[in-house]
C-alpha positions, -999 to 999 in steps of 0.1 A, spaced: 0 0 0 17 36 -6 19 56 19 -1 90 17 17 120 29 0 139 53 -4 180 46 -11 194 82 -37 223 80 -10 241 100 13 240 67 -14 238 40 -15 271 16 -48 270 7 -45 287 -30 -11 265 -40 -27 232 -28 -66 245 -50 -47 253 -83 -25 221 -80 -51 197 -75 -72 215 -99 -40 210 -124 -44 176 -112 -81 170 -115 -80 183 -156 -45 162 -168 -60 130 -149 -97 136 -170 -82 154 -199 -106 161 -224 -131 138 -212 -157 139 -181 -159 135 -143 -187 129 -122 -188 134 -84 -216 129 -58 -226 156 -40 -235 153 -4 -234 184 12 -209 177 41 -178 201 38 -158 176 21 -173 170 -8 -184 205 -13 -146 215 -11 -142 186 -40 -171 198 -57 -158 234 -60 -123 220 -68 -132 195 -94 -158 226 -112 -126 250 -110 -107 222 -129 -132 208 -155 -162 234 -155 -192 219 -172 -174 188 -179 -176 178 -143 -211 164 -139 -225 166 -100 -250 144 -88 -274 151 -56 -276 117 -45 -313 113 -27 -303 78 -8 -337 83 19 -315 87 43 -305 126 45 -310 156 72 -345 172 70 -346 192 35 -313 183 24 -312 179 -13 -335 211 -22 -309 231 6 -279 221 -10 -290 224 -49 -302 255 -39 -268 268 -22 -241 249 -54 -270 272 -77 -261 304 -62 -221 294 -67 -229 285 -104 -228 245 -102 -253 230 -116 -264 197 -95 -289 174 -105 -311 154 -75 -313 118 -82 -340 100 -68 -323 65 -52 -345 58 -16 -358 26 -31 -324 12 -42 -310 18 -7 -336 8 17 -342 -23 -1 -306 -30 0 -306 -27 39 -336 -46 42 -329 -73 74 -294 -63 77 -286 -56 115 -246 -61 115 -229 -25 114 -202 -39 88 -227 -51 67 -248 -19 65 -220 3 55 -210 -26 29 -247 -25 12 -244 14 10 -215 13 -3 -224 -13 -30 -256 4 -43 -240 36 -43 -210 29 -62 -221 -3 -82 -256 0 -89 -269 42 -85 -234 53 -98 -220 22 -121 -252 35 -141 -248 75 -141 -210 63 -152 -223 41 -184 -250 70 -196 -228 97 -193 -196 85 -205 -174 95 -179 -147 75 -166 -135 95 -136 -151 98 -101 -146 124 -86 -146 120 -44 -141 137 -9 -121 111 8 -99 124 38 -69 107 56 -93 102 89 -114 76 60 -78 58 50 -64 57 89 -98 40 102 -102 16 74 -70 5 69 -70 0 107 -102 -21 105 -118 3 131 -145 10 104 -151 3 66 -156 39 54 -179 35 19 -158 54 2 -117 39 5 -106 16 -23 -73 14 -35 -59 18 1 -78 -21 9 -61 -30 -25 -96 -33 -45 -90 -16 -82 -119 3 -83 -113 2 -124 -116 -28 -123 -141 -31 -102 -165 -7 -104 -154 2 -143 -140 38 -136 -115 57 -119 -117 77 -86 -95 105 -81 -91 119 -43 -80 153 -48 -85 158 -8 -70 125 10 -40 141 20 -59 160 45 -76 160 78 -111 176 82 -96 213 94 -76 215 67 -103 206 43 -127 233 62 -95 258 51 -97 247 15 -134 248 12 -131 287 27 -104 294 2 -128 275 -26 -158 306 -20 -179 282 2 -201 304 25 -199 297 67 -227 279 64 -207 253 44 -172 250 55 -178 256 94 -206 227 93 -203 198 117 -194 160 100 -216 141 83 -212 105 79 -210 92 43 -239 60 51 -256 92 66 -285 86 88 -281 47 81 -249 52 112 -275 66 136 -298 33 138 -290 4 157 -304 -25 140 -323 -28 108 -328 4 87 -364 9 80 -380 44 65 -401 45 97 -367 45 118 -350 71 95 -380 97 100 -376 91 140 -341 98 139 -342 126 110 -367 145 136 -342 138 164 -316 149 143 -328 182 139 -333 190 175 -299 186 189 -284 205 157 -312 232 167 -301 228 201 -259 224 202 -252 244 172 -243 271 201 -219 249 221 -192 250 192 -182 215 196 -173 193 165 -198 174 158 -230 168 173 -258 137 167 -291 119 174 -287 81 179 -315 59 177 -314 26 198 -329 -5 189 -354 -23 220 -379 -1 233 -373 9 271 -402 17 298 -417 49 300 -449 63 309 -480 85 290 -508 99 303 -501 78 335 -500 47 315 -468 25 306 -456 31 273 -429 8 254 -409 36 235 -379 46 218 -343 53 226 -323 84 216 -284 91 224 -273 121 224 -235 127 210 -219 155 211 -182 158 210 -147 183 214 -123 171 185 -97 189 157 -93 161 134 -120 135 149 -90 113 152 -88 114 192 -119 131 205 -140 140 238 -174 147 250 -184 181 252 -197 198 287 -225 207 274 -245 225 304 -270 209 321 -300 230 315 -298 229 276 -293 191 279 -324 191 296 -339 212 271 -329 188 242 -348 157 265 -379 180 264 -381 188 228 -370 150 218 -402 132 242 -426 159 231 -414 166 190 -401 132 180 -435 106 177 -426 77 205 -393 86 222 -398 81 259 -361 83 268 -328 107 261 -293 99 277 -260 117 272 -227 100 260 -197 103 278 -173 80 267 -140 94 245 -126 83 214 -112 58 214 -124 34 225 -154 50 214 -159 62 178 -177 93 168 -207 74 147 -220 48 165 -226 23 136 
């Protein structure tokens, strides 16, 4: 396996490093075309704006609709790349990917059926009809590091597990990004014209909701923890910590409604301190706006009868839980 050379945020100059990978981007495609996914996490909207300042129209972006986004995701994003002048075109794939995770409890597994359907079967077809023969993607070094180490199979590392994704998959995938950690990517997206609202916005895991449900992923068990999912990003955005997350867990635990038992849901609260999520801790979130999370989640999100706070560090924990 070759060894990737880390570029520190500390030593990255932003313009040098976005005119030498877009140099890169255009020899590597040449005359041809690239498609990317588009996810709406900072890093591949830094790729997305690199891989547009290299290729223009010839890179073709793709709003991948898996089912399993934040609340109005695909319409906020397409709306945001619009105003940048990047095209992005919404593809409509929730039926693909929740019948691929259909029964599917192991953690491994699930990540493994995302990241078949989304590179095989959603994307192995947008490659054939539009001719491209390039991919373009957002992976970081934090994806190599924690695959390679078999901590967790991140969907989108190939070549570093020694799979030829040319020969695989029938195209190429060029990593523009994978020499960097998440703050230097946030530096790079700044430098790219990415608004705030973009490069200063918390993680997002690439199986997306999917690593927020314990157990099988149903639609019904997506909507509980989308709605969860909005009120602690309502509610921590103010704490500045890293990242931030709903988790939903999979038995049903006591609790009582209008003075009756009720079996109901599970949701974890994550929140954590980190630079490069590589070693990270819980935040101290105060008390009272904890509190204020457990009454929006019991009263706003349809069956959730408890709320609990995580406290362990990574390691041994990991951000994600799945």
């Amino acid at each position: 396996m070759v060894k990737i050379k880390e570029i520190k945020a500390s030593q990255l100059n932003t313009q040098e490093f976005i005119n030498e990978k877009a140099g890169e981007i255009s020899a590597l495609v040449g005359d041809g075309l690239a498609i990317n996914a588009l996810s709406g996490g900072v890093d591949s909207c830094a790729v997305t704006m690199l891989g547009h300042k290299a290729l223009g129209d010839r890179l073709k972006t793709y709003f991948i609709d898996n089912g399993l986004m934040r609340e109005g995701e695909p319409q906020q994003i397409v709306t945001l790349f619009k105003k940048l002048g990047v095209h992005v075109e919404i593809l409509d794939a929730k039926k693909k990917f929740f019948n691929a995770l259909k029964n599917i409890t192991d953690p491994e597994e699930k990540r493994e059926a995302i990241t078949q359907t989304f590179y095989k079967d959603v994307f192995g077809k947008l490659v054939k009809e539009s001719g491209a023969k390039h991919l373009l993607q957002g992976t970081i070094l934090t994806d190599v590091d924690e695959t390679v180490a078999g901590i967790k199979r991140q969907h989108n590392v190939f070549e570093q597990l020694g799979i030829d994704p040319q020969a695989t998959l029938g195209y190429k995938i060029i990593e523009p990004l994978i020499q960097l950690r998440k703050d230097g990517v946030r530096k790079v997206a700044e430098a790219s014209g990415l608004p705030e609202s973009a490069y200063k916005r918390i993680p997002f895991p690439g199986p997306a909701l999917a690593a927020r449900v314990i157990g099988e992923v149903t639609e019904e068990k997506i909507n509980t923890v989308r709605k969860a999912t909005t009120v602690v990003e309502e509610e921590l955005a103010s704490t500045g910590a890293f990242q931030y997350m709903a988790i939903l867990h999979q038995d049903r635990v006591t609790g009582m409604r209008n003075g009756k038992r009720d079996f109901g849901l599970q949701i974890e609260v994550r929140c954590w301190d980190s630079i490069d999520a590589r070693v990270a801790k819980p935040t101290n979130v105060p008390f009272n706006i904890l509190c204020k999370v457990a009454d929006r989640m019991v009263n706003q999100v349809p069956g959730v009868v408890s709320v609990t706070y995580h406290i362990g560090s990574k390691p041994p924990s990991t951000m994600e839980v799945v």
